[in-house]
Every structure is written in C-alpha cells, then in structure tokens.
N, CA, C and O atoms as a Maestro MAE file, in Angstrom:
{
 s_m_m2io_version
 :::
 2.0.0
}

f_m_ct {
 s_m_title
 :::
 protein
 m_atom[204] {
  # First column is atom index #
  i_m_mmod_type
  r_m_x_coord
  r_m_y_coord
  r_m_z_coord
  i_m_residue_number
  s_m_chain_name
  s_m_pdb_residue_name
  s_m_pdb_atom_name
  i_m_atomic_number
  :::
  1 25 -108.133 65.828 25.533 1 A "UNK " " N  " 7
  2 3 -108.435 66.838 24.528 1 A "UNK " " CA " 6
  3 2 -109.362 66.210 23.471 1 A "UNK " " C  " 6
  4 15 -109.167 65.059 23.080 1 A "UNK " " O  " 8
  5 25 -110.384 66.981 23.006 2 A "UNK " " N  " 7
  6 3 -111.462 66.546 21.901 2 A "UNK " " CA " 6
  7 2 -110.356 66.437 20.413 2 A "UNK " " C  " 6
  8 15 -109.197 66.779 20.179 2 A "UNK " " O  " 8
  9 25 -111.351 65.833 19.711 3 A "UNK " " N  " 7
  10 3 -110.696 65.467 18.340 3 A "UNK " " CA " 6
  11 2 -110.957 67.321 17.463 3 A "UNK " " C  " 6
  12 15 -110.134 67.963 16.811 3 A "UNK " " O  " 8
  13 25 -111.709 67.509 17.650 4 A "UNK " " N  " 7
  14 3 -111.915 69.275 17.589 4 A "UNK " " CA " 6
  15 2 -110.643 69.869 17.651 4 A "UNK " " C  " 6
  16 15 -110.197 70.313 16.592 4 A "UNK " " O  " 8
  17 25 -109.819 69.991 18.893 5 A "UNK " " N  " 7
  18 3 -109.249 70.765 19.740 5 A "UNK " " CA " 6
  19 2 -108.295 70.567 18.892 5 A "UNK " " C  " 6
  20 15 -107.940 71.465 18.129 5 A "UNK " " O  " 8
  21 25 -107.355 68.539 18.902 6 A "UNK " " N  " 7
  22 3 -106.623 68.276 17.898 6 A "UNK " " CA " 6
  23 2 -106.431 68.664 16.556 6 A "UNK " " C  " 6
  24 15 -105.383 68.889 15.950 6 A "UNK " " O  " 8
  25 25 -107.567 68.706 16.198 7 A "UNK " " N  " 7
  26 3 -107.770 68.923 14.760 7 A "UNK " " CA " 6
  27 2 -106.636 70.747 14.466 7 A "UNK " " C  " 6
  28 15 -105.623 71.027 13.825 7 A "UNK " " O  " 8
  29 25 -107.528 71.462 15.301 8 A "UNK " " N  " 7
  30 3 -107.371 72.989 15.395 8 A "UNK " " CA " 6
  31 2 -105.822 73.148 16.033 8 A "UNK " " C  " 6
  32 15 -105.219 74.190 15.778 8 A "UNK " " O  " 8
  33 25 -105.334 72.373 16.658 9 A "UNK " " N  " 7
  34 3 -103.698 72.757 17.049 9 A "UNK " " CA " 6
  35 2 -103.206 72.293 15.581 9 A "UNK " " C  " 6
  36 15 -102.549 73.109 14.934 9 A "UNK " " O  " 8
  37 25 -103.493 70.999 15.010 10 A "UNK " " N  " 7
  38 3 -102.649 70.756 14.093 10 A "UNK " " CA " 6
  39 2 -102.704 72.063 13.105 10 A "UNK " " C  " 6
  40 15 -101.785 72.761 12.675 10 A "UNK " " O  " 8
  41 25 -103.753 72.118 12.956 11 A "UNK " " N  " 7
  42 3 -103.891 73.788 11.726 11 A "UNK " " CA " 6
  43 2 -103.048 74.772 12.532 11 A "UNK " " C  " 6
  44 15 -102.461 75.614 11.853 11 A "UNK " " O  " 8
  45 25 -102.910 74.813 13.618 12 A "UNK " " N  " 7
  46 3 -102.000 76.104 13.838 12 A "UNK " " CA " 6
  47 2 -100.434 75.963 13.417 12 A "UNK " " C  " 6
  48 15 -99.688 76.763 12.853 12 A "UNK " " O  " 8
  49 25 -100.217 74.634 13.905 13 A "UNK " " N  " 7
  50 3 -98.790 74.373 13.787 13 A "UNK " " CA " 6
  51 2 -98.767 74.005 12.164 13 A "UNK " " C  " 6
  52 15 -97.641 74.147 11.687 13 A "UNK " " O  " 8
  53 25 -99.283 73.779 11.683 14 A "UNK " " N  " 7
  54 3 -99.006 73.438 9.830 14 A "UNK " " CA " 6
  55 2 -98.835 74.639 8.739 14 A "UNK " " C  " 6
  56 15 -98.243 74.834 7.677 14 A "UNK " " O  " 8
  57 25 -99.737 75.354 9.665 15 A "UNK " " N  " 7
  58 3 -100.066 76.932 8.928 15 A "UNK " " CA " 6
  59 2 -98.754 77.820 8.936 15 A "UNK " " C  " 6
  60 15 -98.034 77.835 9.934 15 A "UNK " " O  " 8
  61 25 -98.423 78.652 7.663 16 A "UNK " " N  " 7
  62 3 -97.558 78.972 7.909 16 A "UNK " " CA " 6
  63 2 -97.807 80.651 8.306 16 A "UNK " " C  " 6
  64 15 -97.218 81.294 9.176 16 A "UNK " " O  " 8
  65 25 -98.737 81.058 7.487 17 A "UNK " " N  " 7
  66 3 -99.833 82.700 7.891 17 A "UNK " " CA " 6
  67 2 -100.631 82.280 8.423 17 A "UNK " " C  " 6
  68 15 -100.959 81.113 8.209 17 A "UNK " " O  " 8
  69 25 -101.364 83.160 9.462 18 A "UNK " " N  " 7
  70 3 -102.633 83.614 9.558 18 A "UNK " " CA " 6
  71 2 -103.756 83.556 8.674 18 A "UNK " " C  " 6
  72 15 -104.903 83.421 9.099 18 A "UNK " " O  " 8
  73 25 -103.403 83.675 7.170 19 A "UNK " " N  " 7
  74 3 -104.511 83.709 6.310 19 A "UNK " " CA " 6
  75 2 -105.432 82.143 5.886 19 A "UNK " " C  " 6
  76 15 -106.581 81.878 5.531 19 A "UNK " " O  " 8
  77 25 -103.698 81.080 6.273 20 A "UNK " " N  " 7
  78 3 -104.105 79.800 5.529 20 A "UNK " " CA " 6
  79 2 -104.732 78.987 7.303 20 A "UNK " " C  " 6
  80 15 -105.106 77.826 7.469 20 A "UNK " " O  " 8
  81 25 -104.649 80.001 8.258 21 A "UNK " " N  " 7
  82 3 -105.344 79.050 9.425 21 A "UNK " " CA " 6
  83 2 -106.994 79.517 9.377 21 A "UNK " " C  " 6
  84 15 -107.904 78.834 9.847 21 A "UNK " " O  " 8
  85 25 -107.142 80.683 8.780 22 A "UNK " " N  " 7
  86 3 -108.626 81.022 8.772 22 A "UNK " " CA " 6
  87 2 -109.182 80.106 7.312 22 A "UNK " " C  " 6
  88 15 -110.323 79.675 7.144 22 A "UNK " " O  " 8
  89 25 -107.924 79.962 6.290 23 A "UNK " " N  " 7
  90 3 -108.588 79.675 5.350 23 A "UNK " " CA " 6
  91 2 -109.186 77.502 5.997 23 A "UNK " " C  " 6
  92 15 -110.154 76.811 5.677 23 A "UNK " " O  " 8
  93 25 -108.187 77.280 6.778 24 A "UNK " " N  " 7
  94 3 -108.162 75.572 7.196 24 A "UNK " " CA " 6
  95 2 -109.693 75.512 7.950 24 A "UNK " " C  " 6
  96 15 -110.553 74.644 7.795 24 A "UNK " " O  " 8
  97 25 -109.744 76.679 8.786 25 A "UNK " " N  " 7
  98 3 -110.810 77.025 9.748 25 A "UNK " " CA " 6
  99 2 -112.396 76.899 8.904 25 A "UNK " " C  " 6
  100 15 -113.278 76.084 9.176 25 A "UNK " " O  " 8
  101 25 -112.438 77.954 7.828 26 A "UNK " " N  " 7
  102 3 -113.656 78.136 7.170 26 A "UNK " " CA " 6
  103 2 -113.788 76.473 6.033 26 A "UNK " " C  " 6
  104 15 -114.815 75.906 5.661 26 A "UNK " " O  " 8
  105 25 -112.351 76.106 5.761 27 A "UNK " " N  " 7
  106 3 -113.282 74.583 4.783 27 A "UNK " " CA " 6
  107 2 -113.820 73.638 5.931 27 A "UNK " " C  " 6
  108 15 -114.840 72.971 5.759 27 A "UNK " " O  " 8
  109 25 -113.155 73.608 7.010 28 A "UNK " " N  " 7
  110 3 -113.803 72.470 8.387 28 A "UNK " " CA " 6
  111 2 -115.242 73.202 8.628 28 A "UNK " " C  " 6
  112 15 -116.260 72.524 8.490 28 A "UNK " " O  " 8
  113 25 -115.318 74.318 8.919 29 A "UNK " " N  " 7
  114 3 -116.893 75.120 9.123 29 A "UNK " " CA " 6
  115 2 -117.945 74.420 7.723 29 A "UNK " " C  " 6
  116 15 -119.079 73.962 7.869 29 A "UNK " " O  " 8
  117 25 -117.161 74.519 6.400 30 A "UNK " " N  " 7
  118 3 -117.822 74.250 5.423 30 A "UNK " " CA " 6
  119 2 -117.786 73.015 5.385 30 A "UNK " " C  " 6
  120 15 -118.827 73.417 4.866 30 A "UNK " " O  " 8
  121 25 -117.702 72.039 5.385 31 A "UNK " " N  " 7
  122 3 -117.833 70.549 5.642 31 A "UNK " " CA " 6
  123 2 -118.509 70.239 6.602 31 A "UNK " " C  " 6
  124 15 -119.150 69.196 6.480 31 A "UNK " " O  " 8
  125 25 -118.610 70.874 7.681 32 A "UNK " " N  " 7
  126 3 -119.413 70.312 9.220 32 A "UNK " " CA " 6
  127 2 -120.723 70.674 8.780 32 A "UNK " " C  " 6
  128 15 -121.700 69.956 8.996 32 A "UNK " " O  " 8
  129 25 -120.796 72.090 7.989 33 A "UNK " " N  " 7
  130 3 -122.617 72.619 7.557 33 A "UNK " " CA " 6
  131 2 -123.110 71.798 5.925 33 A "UNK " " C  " 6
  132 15 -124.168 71.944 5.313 33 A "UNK " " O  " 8
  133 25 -121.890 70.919 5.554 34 A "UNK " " N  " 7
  134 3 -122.582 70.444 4.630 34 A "UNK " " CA " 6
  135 2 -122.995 68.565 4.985 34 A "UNK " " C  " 6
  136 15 -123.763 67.845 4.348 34 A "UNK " " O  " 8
  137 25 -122.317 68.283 5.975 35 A "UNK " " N  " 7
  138 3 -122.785 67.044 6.495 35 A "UNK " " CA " 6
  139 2 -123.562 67.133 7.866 35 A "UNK " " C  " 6
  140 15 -124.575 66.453 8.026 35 A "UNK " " O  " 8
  141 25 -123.310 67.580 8.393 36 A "UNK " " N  " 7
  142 3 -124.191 67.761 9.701 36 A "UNK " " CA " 6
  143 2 -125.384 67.270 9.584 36 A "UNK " " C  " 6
  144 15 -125.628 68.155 8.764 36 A "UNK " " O  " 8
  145 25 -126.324 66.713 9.631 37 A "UNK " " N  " 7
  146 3 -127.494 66.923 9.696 37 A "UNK " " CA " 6
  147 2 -128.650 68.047 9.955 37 A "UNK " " C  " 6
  148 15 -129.652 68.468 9.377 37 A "UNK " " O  " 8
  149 25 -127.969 68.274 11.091 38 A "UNK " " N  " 7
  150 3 -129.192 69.566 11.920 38 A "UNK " " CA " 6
  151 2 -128.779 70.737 11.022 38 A "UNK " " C  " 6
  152 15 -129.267 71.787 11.440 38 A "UNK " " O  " 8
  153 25 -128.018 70.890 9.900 39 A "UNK " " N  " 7
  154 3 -127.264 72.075 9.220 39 A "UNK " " CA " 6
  155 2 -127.533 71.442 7.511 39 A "UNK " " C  " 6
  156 15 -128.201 72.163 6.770 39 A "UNK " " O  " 8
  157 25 -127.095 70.354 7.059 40 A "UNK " " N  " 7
  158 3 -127.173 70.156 5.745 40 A "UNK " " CA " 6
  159 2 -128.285 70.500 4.885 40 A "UNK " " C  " 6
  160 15 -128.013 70.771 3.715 40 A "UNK " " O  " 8
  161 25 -129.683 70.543 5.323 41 A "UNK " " N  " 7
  162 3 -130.827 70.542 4.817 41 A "UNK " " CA " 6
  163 2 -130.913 72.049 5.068 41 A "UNK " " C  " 6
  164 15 -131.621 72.433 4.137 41 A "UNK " " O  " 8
  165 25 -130.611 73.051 5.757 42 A "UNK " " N  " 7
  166 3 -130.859 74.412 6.003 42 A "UNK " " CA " 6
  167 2 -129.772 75.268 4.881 42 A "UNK " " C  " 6
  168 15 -129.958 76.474 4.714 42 A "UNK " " O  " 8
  169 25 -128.839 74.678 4.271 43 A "UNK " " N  " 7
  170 3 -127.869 75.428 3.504 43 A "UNK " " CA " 6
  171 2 -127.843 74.833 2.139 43 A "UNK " " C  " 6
  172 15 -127.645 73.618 2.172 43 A "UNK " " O  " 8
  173 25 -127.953 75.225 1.217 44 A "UNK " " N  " 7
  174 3 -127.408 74.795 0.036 44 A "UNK " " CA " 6
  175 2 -126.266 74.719 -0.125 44 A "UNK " " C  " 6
  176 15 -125.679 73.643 -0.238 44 A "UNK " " O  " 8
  177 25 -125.717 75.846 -0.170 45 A "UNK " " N  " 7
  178 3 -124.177 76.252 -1.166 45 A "UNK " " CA " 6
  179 2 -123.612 76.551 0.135 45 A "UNK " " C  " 6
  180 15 -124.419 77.138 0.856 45 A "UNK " " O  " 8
  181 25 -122.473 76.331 0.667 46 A "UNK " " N  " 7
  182 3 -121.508 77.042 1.634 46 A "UNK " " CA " 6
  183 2 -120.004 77.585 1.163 46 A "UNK " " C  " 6
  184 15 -118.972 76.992 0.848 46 A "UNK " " O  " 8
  185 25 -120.461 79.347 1.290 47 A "UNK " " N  " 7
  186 3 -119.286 79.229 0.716 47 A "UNK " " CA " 6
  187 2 -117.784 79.833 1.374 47 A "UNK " " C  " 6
  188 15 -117.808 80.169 2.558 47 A "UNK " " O  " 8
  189 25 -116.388 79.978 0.544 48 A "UNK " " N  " 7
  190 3 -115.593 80.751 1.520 48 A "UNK " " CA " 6
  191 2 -115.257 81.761 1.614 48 A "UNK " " C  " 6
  192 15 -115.170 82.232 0.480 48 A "UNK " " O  " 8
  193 25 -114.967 82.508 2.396 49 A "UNK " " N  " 7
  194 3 -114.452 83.989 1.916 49 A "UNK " " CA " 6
  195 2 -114.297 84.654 0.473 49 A "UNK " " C  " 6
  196 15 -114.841 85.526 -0.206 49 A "UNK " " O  " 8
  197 25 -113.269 83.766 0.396 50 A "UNK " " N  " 7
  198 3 -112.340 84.194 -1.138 50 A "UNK " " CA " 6
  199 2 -113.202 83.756 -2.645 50 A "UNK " " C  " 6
  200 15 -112.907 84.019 -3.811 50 A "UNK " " O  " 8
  201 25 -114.469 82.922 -2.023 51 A "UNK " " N  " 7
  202 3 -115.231 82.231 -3.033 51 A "UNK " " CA " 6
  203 2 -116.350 84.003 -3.006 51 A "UNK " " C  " 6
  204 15 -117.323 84.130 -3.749 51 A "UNK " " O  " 8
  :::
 }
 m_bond[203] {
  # First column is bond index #
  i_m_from
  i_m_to
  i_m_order
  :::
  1 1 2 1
  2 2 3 1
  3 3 4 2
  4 3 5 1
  5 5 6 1
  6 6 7 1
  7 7 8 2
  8 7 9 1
  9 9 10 1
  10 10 11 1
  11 11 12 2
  12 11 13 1
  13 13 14 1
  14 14 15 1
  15 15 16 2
  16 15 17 1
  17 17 18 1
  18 18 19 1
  19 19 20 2
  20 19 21 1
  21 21 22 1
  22 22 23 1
  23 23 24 2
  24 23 25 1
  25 25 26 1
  26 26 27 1
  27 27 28 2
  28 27 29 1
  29 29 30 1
  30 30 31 1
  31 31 32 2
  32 31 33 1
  33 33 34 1
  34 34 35 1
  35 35 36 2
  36 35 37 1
  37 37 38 1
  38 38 39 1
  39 39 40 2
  40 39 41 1
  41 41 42 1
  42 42 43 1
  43 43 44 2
  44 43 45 1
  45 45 46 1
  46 46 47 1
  47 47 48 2
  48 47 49 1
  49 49 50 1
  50 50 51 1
  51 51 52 2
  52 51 53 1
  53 53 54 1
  54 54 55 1
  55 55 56 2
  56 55 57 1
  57 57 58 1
  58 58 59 1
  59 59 60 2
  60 59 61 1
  61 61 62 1
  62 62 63 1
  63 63 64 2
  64 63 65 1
  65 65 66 1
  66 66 67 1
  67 67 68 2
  68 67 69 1
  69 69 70 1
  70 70 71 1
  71 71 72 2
  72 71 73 1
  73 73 74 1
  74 74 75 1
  75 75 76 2
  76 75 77 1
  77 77 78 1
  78 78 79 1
  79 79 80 2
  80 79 81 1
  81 81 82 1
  82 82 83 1
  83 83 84 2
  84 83 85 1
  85 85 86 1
  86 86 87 1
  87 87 88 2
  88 87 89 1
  89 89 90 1
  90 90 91 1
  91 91 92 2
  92 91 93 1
  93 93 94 1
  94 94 95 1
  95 95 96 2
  96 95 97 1
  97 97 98 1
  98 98 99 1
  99 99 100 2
  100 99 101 1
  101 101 102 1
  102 102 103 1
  103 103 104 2
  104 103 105 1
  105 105 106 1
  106 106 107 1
  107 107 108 2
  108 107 109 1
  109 109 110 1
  110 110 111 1
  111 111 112 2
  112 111 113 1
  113 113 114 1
  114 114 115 1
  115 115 116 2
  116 115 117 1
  117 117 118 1
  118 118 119 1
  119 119 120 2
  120 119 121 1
  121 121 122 1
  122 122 123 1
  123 123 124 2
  124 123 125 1
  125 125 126 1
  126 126 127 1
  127 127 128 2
  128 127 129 1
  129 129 130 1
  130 130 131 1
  131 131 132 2
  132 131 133 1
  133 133 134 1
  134 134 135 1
  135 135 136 2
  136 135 137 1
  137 137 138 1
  138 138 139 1
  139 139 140 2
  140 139 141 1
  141 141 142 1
  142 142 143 1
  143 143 144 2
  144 143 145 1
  145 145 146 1
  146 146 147 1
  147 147 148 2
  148 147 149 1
  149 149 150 1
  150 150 151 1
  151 151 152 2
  152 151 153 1
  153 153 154 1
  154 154 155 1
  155 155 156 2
  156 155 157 1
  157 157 158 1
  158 158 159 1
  159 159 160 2
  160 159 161 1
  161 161 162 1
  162 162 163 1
  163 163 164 2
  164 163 165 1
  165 165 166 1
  166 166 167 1
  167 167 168 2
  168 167 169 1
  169 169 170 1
  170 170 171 1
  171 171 172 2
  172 171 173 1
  173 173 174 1
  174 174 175 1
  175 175 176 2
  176 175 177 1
  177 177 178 1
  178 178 179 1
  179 179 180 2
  180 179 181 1
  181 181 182 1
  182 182 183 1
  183 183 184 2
  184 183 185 1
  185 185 186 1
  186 186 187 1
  187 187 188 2
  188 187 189 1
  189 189 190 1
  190 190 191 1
  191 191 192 2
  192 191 193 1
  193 193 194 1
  194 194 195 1
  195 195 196 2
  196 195 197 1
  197 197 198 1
  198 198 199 1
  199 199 200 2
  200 199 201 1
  201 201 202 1
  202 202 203 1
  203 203 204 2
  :::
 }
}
C-alpha cells in the first residue's frame, strides 16, 4: 500500500464525522498544491471550504 493510501485510512479511522474526513482531505490537498512544485508557482492562496 502507498504512503497516500496509509495516510487516507488513518483519516478514516481517526475521524469521527464525515465532515472532519473531508475537512483532513482538503488541508492534505492544500499542502500538496502549496509544496508541490508543478502546483506551488500556479496558486497563491489555497483555500478551504469553510475558509
């Protein structure tokens, strides 16, 4: 299994709603587009839902 995959079971099993696995989901999305390379320079601000 990828470190991805890991990552994403642990958020399921930690989470106690639905709301806080989308919310675990969108800060990992927001961290991957603010370091990434092929993504960091194309985005300024990333933000979350609730932001």
């Amino acid at each position: 299994m990828s470190h991805l995959n890991d990552l994403v079971a642990t958020y399921r099993v930690k989470s106690k709603t639905e709301r806080e696995k989308g919310t675990y989901f969108e800060e990992l999305i927001r961290t991957y587009f603010r370091h990434e390379p092929r993504f960091a320079d194309l985005y300024s601000d990333v933000w979350l839902y609730g932001d």
